[in-house]
N, C-alpha and C positions, 0 to 999 in steps of 0.2 A: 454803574456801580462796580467797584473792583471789590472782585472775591483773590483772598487773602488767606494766605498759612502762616503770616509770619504779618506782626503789626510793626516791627523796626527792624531795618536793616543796615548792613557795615557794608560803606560802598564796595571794599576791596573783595568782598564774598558774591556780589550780587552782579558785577563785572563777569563777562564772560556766560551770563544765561545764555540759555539756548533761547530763541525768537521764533514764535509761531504767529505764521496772522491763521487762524482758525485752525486747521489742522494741519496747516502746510508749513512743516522749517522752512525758515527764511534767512536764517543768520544767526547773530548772537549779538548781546546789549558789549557796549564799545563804551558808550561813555551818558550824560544824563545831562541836557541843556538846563540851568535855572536860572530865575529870574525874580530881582529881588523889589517882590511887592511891598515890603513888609518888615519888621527883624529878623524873619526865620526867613531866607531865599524858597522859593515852591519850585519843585520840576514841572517845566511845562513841556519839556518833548523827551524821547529816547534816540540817542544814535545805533542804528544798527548795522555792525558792519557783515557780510557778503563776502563770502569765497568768488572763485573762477573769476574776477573780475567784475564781476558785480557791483554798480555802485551802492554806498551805502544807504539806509532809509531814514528818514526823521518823519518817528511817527509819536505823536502830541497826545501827551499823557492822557487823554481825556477818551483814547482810542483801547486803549489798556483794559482787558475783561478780568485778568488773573496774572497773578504772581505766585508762584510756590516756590520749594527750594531749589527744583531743577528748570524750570521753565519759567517762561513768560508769553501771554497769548493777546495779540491784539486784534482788534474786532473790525476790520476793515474790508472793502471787496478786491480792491485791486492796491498792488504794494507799488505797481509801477508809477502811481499819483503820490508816492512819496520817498521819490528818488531824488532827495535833494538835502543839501547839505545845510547846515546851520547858517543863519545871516552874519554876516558881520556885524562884529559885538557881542556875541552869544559867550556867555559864561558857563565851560563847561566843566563839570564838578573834576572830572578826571585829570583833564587836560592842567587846567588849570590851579587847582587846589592840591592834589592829591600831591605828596613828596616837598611840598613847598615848606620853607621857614615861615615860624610866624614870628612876629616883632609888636613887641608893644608899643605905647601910644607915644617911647621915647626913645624906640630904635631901639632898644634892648633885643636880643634876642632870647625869646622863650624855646624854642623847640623846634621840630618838623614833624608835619601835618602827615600821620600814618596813617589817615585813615578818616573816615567821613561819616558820620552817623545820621539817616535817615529815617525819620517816623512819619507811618501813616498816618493821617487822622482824617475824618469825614471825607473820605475818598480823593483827598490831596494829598503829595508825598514832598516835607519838607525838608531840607538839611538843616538837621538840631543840632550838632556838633562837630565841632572838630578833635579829632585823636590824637596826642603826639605820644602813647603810652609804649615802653617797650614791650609790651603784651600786645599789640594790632602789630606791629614790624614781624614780632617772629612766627604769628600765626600767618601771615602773608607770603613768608617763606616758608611755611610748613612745616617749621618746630612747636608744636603746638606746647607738647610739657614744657620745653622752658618758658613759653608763652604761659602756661596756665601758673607756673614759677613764677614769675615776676607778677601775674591778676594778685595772688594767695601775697606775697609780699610790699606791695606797693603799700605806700602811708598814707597818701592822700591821692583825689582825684588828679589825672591825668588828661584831661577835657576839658575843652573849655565853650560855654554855650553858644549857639554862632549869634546869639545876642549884643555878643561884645566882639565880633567881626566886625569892623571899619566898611562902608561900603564899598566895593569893587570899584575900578575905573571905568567909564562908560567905555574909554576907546577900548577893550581889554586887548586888542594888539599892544599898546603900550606900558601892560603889565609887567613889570619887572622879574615878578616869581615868589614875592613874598608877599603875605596874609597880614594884616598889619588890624591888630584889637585898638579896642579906645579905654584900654584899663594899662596903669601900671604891672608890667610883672609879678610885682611883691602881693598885689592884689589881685591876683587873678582866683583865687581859690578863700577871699574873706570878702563874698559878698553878702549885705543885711538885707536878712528878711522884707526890712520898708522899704531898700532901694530895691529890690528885687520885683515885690507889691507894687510901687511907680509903674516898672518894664512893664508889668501883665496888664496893669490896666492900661495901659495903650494899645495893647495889640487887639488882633481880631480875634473871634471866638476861635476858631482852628489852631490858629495861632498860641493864643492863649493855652490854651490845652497842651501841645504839642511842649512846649515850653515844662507848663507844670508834671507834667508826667515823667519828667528826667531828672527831677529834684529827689532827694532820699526823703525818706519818713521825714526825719528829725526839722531839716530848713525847708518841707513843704508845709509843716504841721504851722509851723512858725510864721509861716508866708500866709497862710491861707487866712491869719490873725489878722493881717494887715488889710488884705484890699478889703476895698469899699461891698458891700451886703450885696449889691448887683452881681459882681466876681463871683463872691462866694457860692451863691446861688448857682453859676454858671459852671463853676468848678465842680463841685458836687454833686450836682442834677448829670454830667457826662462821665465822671470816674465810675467807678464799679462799686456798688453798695460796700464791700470789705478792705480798699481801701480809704474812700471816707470814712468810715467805721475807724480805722486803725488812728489816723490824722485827728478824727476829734478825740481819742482813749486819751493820745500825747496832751490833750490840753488839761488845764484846770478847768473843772467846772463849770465857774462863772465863763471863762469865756466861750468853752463848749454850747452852754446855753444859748450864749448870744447867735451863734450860728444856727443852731439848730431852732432859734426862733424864728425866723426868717425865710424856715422852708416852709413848703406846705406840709398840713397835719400828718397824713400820710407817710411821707419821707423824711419828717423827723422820727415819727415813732419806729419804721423799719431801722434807724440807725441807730435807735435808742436800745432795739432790740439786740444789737451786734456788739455794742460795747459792753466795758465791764458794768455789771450790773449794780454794784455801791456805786460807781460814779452815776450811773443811769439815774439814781432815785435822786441823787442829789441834783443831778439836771434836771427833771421833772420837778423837784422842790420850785427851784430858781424860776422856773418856766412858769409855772401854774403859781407863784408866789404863795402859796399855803402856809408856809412859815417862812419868814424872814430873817431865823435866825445866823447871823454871820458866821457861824460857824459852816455853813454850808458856801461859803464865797474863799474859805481858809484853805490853804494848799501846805501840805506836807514837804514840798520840792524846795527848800528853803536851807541855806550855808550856815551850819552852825558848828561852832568849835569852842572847845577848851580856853580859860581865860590863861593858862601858858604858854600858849601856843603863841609863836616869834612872829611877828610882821611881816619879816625876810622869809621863813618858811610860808606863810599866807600866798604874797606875790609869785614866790618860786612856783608854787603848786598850786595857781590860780585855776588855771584853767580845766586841772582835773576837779576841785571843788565845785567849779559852778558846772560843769558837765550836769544835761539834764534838770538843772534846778528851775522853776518857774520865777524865783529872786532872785536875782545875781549883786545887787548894788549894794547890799549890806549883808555884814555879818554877825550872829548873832550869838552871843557869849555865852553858854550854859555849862552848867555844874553836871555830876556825872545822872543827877536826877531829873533832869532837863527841867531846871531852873533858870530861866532866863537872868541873868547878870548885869547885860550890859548890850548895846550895840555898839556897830564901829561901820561907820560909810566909809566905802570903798575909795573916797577922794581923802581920807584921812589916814589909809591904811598904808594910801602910796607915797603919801606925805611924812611918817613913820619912819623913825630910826631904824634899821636893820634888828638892832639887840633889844628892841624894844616887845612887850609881847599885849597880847590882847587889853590883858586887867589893866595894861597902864596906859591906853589911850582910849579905851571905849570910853562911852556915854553909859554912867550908870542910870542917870533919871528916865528912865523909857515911857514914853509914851505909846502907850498899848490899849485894846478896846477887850472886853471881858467875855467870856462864853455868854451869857446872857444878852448883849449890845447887838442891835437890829444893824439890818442894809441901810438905816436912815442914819444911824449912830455912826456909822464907821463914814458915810458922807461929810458928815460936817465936820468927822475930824481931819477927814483930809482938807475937806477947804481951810481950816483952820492954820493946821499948821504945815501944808504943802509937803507933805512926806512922798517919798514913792510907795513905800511900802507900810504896815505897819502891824505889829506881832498880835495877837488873839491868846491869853493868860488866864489860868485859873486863878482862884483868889489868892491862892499857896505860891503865885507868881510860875506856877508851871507851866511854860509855855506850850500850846494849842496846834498855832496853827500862823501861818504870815495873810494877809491881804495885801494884793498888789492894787494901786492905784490904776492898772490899766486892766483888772477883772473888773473894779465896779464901774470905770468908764463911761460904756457904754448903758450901764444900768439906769445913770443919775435923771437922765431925764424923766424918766417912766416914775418917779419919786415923787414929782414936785406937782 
């Protein structure tokens, strides 16, 4: 087992440890052999280079006792039994990665690779990313402020998961020098939750994890929606009780339940205890089904606007409206009393005149299900009329609350 002070590391920091096999300096880490079982490459050995002439040592991660920020200790008897150099074909992170362009899957050029992001996980140490950020370059050269300048300003991620790394060449002698993804450039930073849920459920557990633990709150919460109930379980039962905690608050309800049905009794109730405590009772509702009232399947997170508001101002400022929202497909017309008006699907809004504004292309006849209307009611009006979504109104047409057709989903069967 390796004992650990630090669970992820940036190659460029961790280059240059001091090397003890027990108590004895031996050198310093040079560079890190890996090898790609997998999407995420594992280190299977350490190069360690030797002063006075000393040849260097390859000693194989599994020899590895400790890691901290100044040293590294390996647990072996004699160093002279690994005086030996990497095989030919050895892919080494430094050598080979580290300073290189990366190119997308049409020769475009993205970037160069500053830098190398390694996570432990179950006592394997994998390459999760690669850096091309101007913040790893000037920490590298030891301008840290304008480095922490450019972390504080940057707009978007700067990393890209070594998920979408193209595999290496076997020869790697005939490596050219550049890192080549299997994604478009323009898409390296818009990937969906489902196609991301695909990647995880392929991998291995380590793997898996290793992967999920570098997503933010927001497109892990969203991911963790997608895979299959086995995943989920496997994600959740390794995170930290307060991150799960955090990932289910982000859901609605109904889907929150669905998760937290699937654990055992125990560790949903310790989760239930962590979240906020209104949604808790509504998940405990869903769960224990004690009332079926639909108002507890209804999500507040829902795009609602003024019936003057422009088409053209809609699309312009799409994407800060639906920020956050559990609906995004429709938008829903209300009065300053939140009075429901009208809807307007999103494939009608794009379809919209520029000068046109909400009152004059929505749908005033809505079809909606009533604060009184059961999880059986709001079933059959989807099968009925195949909505994604659909509003929850007082009798005064005051609108409630939306239901998504992907909260009762997973519900429907457990009805019938």
């Amino acid at each position: 087992m390796v004992a650990v002070l630090e669970k992820e590391f940036f190659l460029s920091e961790i280059l240059g440890r001091k090397v003890y096999l027990k108590t004895q300096r031996v050198g310093r880490l040079e560079d890190f052999v890996i090898v790609e079982t997998g999407k995420l490459p594992e280190v299977s050995h350490l190069v360690v280079s030797r002063s006075f002439g000393y040849p260097s040592l390859l000693l194989p991660w599994d020899t590895i006792s400790l890691i901290s920020n100044t040293e590294i200790v390996a647990d072996v008897q004699r160093f002279a039994d690994y005086e030996l150099q990497p095989p030919e074909g050895a892919i080494l992170l430094k050598a080979h990665i580290l300073d290189k362009k990366i190119l997308d899957m049409d020769d475009h050029e993205v970037e160069v690779v500053y830098d190398v992001k390694l996570a432990l996980q179950n006592d394997k140490l994998y390459a999760s990313e690669v850096d091309f950020s101007r913040n790893r370059l000037f920490r590298r050269m030891g301008l840290k402020k304008i480095a922490n300048f450019f972390a504080e300003n940057q707009e978007e991620s700067e990393t890209v998961s070594w998920i979408y790394v193209q595999p290496l060449p076997e020869k790697i002698g005939m490596f050219k020098g550049h890192v080549k993804l299997n994604v478009l450039k323009e898409n390296i930073h818009d990937i969906h939750p489902v196609d991301l849920a695909d990647i995880l459920e392929e991998l291995d557990g380590d793997q898996r994890l290793a992967v999920f633990n570098e997503l933010d709150s927001e497109l892990a919460s969203d991911t963790l929606e997608e895979v299959e109930p086995r995943v989920q379980r496997e994600l959740i039962s390794a995170m930290k009780r307060e991150r799960a905690a955090q990932l289910i608050n982000d859901m609605s309800p109904a889907q929150a339940a669905d998760i937290l049905a699937i654990l055992p009794g125990n560790e949903a109730d310790e989760l239930l205890k962590l979240i906020d405590q209104k949604v808790a009772h509504k998940v405990q509702q869903i769960i224990d089904k004690h009332d079926e009232s639909i108002l507890l399947y209804a999500t507040q997170n829902y795009i609602k606007l003024p019936p003057i508001t422009l088409a053209k101002d809609v699309i312009e400022n799409y994407r800060q409206f639906a920020q956050k929202q559990d609906v995004i497909m429709y938008v829903y017309v209300t009065d300053e009393r939140d009075t429901l008006l009208g809807v307007v699907d999103l494939r009608e809004l794009i379809a919209a005149s520029d000068d046109e504004t909400l009152a004059e292309i929505m749908t005033d006849n809505v079809i909606s299900l009533g604060s009184d209307d059961t999880l059986r009611d709001a079933v059959e009006v989807f099968e009925r009329y195949s909505f994604r979504a659909i509003p929850v109104t007082a009798e005064d047409d005051h609108i409630l609350g939306v239901i998504s057709f992907g909260d009762i989903r997973g519900l429907k069967p457990r009805l019938d």
